[in-house]
C-alpha positions as CSV (number, residue, x, y, z in Angstrom):
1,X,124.8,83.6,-33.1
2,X,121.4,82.2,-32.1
3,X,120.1,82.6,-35.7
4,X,122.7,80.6,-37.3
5,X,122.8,77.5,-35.0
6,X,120.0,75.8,-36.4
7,X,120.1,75.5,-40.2
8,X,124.0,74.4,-39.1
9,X,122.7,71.8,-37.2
10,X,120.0,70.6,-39.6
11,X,122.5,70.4,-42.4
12,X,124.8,67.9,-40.2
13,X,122.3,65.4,-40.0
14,X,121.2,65.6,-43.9
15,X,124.4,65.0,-44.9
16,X,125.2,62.0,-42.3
17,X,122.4,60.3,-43.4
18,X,120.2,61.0,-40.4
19,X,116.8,61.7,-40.0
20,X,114.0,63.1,-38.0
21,X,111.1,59.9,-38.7
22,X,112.0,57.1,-37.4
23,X,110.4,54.2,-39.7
24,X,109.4,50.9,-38.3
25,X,108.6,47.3,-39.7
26,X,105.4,46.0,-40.2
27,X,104.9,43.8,-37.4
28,X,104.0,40.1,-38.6
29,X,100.8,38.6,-36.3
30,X,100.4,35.0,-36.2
31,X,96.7,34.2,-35.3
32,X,95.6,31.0,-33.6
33,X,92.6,29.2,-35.0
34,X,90.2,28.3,-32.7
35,X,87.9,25.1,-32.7
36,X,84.4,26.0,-32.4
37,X,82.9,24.1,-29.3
38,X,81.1,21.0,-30.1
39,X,77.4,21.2,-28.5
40,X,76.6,17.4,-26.6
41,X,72.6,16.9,-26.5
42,X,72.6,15.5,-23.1
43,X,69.3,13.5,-22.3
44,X,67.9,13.8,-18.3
45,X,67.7,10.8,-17.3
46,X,64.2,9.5,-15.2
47,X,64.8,7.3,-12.7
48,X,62.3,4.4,-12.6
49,X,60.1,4.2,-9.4
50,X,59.5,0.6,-9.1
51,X,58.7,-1.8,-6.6
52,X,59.1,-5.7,-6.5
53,X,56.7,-7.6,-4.7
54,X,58.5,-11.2,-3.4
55,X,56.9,-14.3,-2.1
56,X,59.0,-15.2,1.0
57,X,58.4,-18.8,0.9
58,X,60.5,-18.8,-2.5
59,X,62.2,-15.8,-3.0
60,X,60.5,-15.3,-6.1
61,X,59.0,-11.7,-7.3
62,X,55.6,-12.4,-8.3
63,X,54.5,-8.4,-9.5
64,X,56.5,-5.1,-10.7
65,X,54.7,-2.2,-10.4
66,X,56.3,1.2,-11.2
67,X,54.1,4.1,-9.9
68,X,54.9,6.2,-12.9
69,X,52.1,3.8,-14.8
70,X,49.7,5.4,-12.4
71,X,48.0,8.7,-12.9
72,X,47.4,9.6,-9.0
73,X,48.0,7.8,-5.5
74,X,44.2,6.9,-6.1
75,X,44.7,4.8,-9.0
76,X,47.8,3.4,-7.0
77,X,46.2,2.1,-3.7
78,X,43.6,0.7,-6.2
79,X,45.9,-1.7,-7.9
80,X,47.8,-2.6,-4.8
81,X,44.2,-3.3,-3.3
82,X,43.3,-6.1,-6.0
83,X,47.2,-7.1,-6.1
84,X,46.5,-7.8,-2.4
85,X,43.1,-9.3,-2.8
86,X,43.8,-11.8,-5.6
87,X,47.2,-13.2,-3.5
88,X,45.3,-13.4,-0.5
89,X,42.7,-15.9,-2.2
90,X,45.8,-18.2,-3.4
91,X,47.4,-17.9,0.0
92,X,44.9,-17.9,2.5
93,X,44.4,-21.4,4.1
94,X,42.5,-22.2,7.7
95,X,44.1,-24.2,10.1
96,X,44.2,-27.9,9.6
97,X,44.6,-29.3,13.4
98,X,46.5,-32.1,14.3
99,X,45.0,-35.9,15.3
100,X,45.8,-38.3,18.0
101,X,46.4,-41.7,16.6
102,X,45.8,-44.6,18.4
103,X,49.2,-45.1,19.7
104,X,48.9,-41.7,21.5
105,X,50.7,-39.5,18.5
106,X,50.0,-36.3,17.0
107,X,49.7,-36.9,13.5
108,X,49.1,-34.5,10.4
109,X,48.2,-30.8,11.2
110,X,48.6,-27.5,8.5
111,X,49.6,-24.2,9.3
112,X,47.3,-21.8,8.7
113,X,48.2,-18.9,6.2
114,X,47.1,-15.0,6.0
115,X,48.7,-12.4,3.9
116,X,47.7,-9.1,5.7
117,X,46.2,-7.2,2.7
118,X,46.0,-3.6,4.3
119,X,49.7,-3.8,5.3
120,X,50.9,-4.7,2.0
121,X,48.6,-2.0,0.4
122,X,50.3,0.8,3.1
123,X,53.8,-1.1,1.8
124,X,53.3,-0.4,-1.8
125,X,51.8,3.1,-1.2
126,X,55.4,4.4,0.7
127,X,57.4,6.1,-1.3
128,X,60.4,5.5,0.1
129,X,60.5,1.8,-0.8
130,X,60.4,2.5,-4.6
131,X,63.6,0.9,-6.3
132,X,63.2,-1.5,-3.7
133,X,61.7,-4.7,-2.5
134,X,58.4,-5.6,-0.7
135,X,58.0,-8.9,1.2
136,X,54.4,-10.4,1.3
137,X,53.4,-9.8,4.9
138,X,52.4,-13.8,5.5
139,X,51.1,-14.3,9.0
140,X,51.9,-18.1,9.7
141,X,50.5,-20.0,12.4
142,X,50.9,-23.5,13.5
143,X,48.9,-26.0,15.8
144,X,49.8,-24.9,19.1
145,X,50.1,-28.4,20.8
146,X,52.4,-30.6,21.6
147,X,52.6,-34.6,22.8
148,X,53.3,-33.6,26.5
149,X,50.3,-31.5,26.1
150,X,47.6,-34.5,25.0
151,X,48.2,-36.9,28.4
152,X,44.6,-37.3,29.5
153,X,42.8,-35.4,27.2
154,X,40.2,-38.2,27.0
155,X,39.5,-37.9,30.4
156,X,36.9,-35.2,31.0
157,X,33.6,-34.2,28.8
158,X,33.2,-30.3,28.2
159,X,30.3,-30.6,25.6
160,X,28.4,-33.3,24.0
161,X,25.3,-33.5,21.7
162,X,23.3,-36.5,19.9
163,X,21.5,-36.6,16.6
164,X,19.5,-39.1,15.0
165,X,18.6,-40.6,11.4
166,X,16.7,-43.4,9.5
167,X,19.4,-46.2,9.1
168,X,17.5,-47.4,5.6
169,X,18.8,-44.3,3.8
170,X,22.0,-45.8,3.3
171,X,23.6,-42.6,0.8
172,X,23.1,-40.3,3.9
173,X,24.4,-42.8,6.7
174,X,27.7,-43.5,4.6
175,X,28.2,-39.4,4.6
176,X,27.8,-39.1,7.6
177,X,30.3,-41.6,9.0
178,X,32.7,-40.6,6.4
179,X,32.4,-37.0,7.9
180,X,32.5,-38.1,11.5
181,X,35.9,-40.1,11.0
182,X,37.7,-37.0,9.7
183,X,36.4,-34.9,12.7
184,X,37.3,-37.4,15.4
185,X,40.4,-37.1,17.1
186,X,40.9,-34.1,15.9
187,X,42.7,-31.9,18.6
188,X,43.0,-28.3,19.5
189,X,45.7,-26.5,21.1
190,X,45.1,-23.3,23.1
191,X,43.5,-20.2,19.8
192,X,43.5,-23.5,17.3
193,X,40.9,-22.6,14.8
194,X,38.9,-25.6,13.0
195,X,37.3,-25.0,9.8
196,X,34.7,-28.0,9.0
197,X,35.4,-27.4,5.0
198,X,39.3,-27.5,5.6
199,X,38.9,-30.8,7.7
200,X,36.6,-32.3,6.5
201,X,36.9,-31.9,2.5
202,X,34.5,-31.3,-0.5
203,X,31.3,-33.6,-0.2
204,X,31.6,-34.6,-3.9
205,X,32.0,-37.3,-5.8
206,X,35.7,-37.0,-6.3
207,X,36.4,-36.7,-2.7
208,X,34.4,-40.0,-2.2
209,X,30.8,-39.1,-0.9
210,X,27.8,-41.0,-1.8
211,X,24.6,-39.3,-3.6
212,X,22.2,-38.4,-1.1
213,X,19.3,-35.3,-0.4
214,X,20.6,-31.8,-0.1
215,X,19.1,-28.6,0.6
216,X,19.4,-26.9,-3.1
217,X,17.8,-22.8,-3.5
218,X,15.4,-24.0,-0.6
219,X,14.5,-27.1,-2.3
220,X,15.1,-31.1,-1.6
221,X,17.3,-32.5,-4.3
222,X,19.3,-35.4,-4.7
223,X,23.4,-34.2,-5.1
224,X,26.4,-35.8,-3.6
225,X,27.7,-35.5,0.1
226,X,24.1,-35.2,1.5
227,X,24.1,-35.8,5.4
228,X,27.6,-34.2,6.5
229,X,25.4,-31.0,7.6
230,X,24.0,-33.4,10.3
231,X,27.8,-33.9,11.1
232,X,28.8,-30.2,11.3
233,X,25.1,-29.2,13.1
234,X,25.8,-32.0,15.8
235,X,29.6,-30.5,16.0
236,X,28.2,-27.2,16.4
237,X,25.8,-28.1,19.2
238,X,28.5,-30.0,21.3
239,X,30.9,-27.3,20.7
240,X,28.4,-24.7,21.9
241,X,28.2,-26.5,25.1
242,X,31.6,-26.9,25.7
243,X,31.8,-22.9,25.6
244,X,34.4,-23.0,22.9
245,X,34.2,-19.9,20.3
246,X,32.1,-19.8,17.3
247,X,33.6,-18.1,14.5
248,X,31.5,-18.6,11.5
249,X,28.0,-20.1,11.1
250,X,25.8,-20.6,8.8
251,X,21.8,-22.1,8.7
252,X,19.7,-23.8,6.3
253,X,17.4,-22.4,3.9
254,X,14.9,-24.8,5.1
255,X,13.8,-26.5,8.8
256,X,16.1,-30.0,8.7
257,X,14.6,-32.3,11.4
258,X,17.8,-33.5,13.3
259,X,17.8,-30.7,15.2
260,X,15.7,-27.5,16.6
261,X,15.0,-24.5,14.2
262,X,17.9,-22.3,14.5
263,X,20.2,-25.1,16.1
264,X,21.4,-26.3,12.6
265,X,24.9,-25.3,10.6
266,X,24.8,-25.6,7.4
267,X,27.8,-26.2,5.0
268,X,28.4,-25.7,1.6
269,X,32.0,-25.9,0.5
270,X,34.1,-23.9,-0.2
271,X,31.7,-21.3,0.1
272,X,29.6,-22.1,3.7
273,X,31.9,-23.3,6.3
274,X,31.4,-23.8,10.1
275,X,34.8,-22.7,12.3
276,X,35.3,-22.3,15.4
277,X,37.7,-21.4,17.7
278,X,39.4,-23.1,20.8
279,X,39.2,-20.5,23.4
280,X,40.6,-22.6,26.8
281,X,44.2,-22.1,27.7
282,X,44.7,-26.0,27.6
283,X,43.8,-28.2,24.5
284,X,40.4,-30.2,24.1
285,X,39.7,-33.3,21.7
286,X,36.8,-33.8,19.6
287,X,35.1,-37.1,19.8
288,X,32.4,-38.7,17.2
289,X,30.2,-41.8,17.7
290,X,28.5,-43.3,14.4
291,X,25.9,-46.1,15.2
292,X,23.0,-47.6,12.9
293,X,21.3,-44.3,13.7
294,X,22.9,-41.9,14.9
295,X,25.7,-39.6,15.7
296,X,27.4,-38.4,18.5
297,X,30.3,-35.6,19.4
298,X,31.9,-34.5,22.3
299,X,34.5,-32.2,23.1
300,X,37.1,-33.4,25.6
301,X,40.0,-32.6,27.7
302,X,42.4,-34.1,30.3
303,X,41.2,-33.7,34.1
304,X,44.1,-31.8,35.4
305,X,43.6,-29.2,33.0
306,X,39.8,-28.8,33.6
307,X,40.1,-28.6,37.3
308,X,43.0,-25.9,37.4
């Protein structure tokens, strides 16, 4: 019974058109292209380190400088020096100090103008202002007096020195008057500097001055604006006895004879210049007498102030 199932059973299938293997269909893949990736060439981008230098009293940017034009910090701090150096020269301008008209009024006067040169050097050194802006660091300071200040000033003498000269040479006399009128009435407020060669002028032709002997490389020679060192060596003895501050001060090459060795101050302009300094806490007047032959200055102030 067992023997004969099988082959029974196998014959079944045969003939109903069964069988064992199972056949399948080819199965049908649909592949998806794929775009290759496109490769962008992407530049880095250096960011500029630049600095613009401005002129406050305009707005206007006078200088770039972009620190990646210089090789080290060295190089750097020496560019900003001679930046510094060269704007100072066109910038810098002493004090001009008012004058007290006739009618009592404070006339005229300039402000006197100093660009800080080691602060803007520091400025353009710091790295953090790259991109940015730098202002000019312009220290501005103006006469420091004021009408209610001048009431009296005539009243009391603080200093005062005479020189004298032959009235025949008449080149020299006229520069020395000419000189003495811009110095008098000149007045000076508490720290008011006065610089003989902003006040004064250039002793040339241009400016007026007659031909007359100067001092020339030690030497006696005629040139214009001869005789306005007696003017600013008679200043400088006056102010010396008023006790006011000497700033800068120059002396002749040679012994002049308007005054003792040593006593002189010599001008040359724009190079020699006599300043000086008004160190009282109340403002003083300077004073100048031109006869037939000779000069005098004093420094003055009002009686109230002097005796406080």
């Amino acid at each position: 019974m067992k023997k004969t199932t099988l082959p029974l059973l196998l014959g079944v299938l045969l003939m109903s058109g069964c069988s064992l293997i199972e056949k399948k269909e080819p199965v049908s893949v649909e592949l998806h292209h794929v775009a290759p990736v496109e490769v962008i060439e992407t530049k880095q981008v250096t960011e500029t380190r630049e600095v613009s230098i401005i002129d406050p009293r305009d707005n206007s940017v006078i200088e770039v400088l972009n620190r990646d034009d210089f090789q080290n910090e060295e190089e750097l701090r020496a560019k900003a020096a001679q930046l510094a150096s060269d704007l100072a020269a066109t910038i810098d301008r002493p004090m001009k100090p008012v004058k007290l008209s006739n009618t009592g009024e404070l006339q005229g006067g300039e402000s006197r103008m100093i660009l800080k040169e080691d602060e803007l050097v520091n400025r353009i050194l710091d790295d953090s202002i790259f991109n940015k802006q730098v202002v000019l660091p312009i220290e501005e300071t103006n006469p420091n007096v004021t009408p209610d200040q001048v009431q009296g000033i005539n009243d009391v003498v603080l200093g005062s020195f005479t020189t004298y000269f032959d009235p025949s040479v008449t080149g020299r006399n006229f520069n020395i008057t000419k000189s003495a009128n811009e110095v008098h009435d000149v007045v000076l407020g508490p720290g008011d500097r006065f610089s003989f060669n902003h006040v004064v002028g250039n002793g040339s032709k241009e400016n007026g001055y007659a031909l007359a002997t100067v001092i020339i490389n030690k030497e006696f020679v005629p040139g214009y604006g001869g005789g306005i060192c007696q003017t600013s060596s008679t200043l400088y003895n006056a102010v010396a006895k008023a006790g006011l501050e000497i700033v800068e001060l120059h002396h002749h090459s040679k012994p002049v004879g308007y005054v003792p060795l040593g006593a002189d101050a010599t001008v040359a302009y724009p190079y020699l210049d006599f300043k000086f300094e008004n160190n009282r806490p109340y403002p003083v007047i300077l004073k100048t007498t031109v006869t037939a032959s000779s000069i005098q200055v004093e420094v003055r102030s009002a009686a109230n102030y002097v005796s406080n």
